[in-house]
C-alpha positions in Angstrom: 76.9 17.8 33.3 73.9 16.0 33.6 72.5 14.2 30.8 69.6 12.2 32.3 68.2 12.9 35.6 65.9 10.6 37.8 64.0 11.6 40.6 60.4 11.3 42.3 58.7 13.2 39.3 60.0 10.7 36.5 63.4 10.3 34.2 64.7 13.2 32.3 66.6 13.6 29.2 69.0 16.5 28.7 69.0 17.5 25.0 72.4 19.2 24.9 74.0 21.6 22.1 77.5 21.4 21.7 79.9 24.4 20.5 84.0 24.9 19.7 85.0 28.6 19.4 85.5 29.1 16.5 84.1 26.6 13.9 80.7 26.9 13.1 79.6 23.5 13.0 77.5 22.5 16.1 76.3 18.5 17.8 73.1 18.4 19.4 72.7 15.0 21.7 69.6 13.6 22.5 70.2 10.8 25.0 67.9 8.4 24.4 66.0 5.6 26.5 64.8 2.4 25.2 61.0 2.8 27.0 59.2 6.1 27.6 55.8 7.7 27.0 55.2 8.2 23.3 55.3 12.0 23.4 58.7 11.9 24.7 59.7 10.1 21.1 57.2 12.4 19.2 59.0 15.8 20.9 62.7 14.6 19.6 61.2 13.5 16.2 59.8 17.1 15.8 63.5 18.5 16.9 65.1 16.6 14.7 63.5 17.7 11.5 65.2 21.4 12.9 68.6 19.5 12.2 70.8 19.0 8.9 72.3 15.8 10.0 71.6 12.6 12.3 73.8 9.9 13.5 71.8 7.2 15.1 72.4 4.3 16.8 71.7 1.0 15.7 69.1 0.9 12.5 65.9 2.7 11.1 63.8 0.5 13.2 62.0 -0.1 15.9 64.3 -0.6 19.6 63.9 -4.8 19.6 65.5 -3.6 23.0 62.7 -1.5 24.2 60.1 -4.1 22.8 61.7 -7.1 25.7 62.0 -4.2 28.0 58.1 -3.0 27.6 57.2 -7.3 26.6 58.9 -8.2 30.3 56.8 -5.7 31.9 53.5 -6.6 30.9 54.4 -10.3 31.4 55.1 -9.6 35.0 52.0 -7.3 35.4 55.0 -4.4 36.4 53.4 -0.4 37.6 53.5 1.9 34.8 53.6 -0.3 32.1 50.3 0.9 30.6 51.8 4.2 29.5 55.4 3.2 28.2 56.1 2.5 24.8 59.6 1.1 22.9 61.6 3.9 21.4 60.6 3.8 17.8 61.6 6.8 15.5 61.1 6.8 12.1 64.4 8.4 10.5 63.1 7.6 7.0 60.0 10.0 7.4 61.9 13.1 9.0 63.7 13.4 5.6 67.0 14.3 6.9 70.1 13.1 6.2 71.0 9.7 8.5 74.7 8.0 9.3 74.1 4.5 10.9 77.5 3.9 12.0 76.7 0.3 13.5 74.2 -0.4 9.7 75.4 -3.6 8.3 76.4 -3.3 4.7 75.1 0.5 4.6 71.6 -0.3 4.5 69.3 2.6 4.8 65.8 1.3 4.2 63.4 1.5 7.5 63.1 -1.9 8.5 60.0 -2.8 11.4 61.5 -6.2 11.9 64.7 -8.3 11.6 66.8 -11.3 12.1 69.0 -9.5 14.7 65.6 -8.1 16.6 63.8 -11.8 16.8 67.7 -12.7 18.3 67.6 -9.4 20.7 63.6 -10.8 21.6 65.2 -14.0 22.2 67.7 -13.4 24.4 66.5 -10.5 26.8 62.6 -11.1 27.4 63.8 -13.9 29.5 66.2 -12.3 31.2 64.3 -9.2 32.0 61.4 -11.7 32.7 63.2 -13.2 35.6 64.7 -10.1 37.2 61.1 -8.4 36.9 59.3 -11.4 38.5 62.2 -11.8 41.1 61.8 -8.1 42.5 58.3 -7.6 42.3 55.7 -5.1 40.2 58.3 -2.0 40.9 60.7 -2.7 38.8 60.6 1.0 37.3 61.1 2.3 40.8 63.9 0.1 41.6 65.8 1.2 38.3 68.4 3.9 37.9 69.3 5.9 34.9 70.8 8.8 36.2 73.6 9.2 33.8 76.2 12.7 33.6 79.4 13.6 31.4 81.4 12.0 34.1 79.6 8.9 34.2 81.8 5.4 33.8 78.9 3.1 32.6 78.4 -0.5 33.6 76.3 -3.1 32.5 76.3 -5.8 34.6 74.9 -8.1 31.4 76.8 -6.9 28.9 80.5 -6.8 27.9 82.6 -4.6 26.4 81.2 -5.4 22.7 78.1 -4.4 23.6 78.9 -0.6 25.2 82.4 0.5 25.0 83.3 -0.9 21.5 80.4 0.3 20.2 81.3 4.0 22.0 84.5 3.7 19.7 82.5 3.2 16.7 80.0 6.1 17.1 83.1 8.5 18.4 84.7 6.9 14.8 81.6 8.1 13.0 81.6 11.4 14.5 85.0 12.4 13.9 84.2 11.7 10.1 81.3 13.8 10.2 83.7 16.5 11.5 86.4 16.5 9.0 83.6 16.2 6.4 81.3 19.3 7.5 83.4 21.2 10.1 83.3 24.4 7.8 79.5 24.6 7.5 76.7 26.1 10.1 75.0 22.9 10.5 73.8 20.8 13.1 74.5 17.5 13.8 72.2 15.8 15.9 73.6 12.1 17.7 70.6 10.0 18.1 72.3 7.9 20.5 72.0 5.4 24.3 72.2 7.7 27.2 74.9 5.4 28.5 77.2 6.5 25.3 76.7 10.4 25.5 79.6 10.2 28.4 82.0 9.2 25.9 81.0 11.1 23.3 80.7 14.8 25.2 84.4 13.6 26.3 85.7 13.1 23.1 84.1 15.5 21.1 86.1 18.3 23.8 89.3 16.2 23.8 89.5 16.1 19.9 88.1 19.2 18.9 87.3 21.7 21.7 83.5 21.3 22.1 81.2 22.2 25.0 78.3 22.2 26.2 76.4 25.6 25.9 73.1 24.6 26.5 71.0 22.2 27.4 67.3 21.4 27.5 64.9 19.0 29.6 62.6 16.7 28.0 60.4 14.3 30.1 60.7 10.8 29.4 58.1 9.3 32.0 56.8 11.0 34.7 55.7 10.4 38.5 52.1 9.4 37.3 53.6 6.6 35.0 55.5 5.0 38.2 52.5 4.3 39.6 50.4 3.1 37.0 48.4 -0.2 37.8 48.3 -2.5 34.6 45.3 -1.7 32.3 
């Protein structure tokens, strides 16, 4: 199954609802991008508030990731950087419910800064800097983010802390959220990296019998974004 999809008119995100026969409990992904156009965040902030649960990645703040990704950009002048912003949802003002599986000590405040965003900053604005500067202004158009259920990830700058681990600790999370609501009609959205929604569509049928039954397209960036001079 697809979950994102990239092609001459932009990147797509496949919100996907998730049913076992049987149990009325239901998982709605949203697989998420750290850059996009702002109405792409505003759209899943508006389906969200249709949930009764969230499990998100990372913490109620802004994507420090996104922020080096979008910072990179402008340094290097890239196309379509004038119409991308950082993923930034604000969990505390939806009012629903929120599991942080990766929060440190439980914290649930919305944060807009923190030590371990200055450290992300740090570390990958120079590094997208130099790939961005090395291939030219089209980075966007070199990138790929196609990503489906069958999808084996790969991060060529990461390691295994940084994508699998964390895949065990959100799959962890989930299975909890099971066992805890399984009997009601809820729905449980995951708030999570497209590169994780592979693992967690797979376990999610392995464990406890759920499948896709639907899926909706949102648009992420489009074609005129790609081509965007620098403003």
């Amino acid at each position: 199954m697809q979950i994102t999809e990239y092609s001459v008119v932009g990147l797509r995100s496949s919100v996907i609802d998730l049913r076992a026969r049987g149990k009325p409990l239901r998982f709605r992904l949203f697989p998420m991008a750290h850059i996009g156009r702002a109405e792409f965040y505003r759209e899943v902030a508006e389906r969200l508030r249709d949930c009764d649960l969230i499990v998100s990645e990372g913490w109620d703040m802004p994507s420090s990731h996104g922020q080096a990704i979008v910072l990179a950009m402008r340094l290097t002048r890239q196309r379509g950087v004038r119409g991308l912003v950082h993923q930034d949802i604000d969990h505390a003002a939806l009012g629903i419910p929120t599991v942080f599986p990766e929060s440190v000590s439980g914290r649930r405040r919305r944060h807009r800064f923190s030590f371990w965003s200055l450290l992300d900053l740090l570390a990958l604005t120079p590094y997208y800097t130099v790939v961005m500067a090395l291939g030219g202004r089209n980075w966007l158009l070199r990138s790929r983010f196609e990503i489906d259920d069958n999808s084996d990830v790969r991060i060529r700058f990461m390691n295994k802390t940084f994508l699998h681990d964390r895949d065990e600790e959100l799959i962890s999370a989930l299975a909890e959220v099971y066992e805890e609501h399984r009997e009601r009609p809820e729905v449980v959205a995951v708030v999570y990296g497209a590169a994780h929604m592979p693992a967690v569509i797979n376990a999610l049928n392995a464990r406890f019998g759920y499948r896709a039954v639907g899926a909706q397209w949102l648009t992420v960036f489009d074609e005129a974004d790609l081509y965007r001079a620098v403003g």
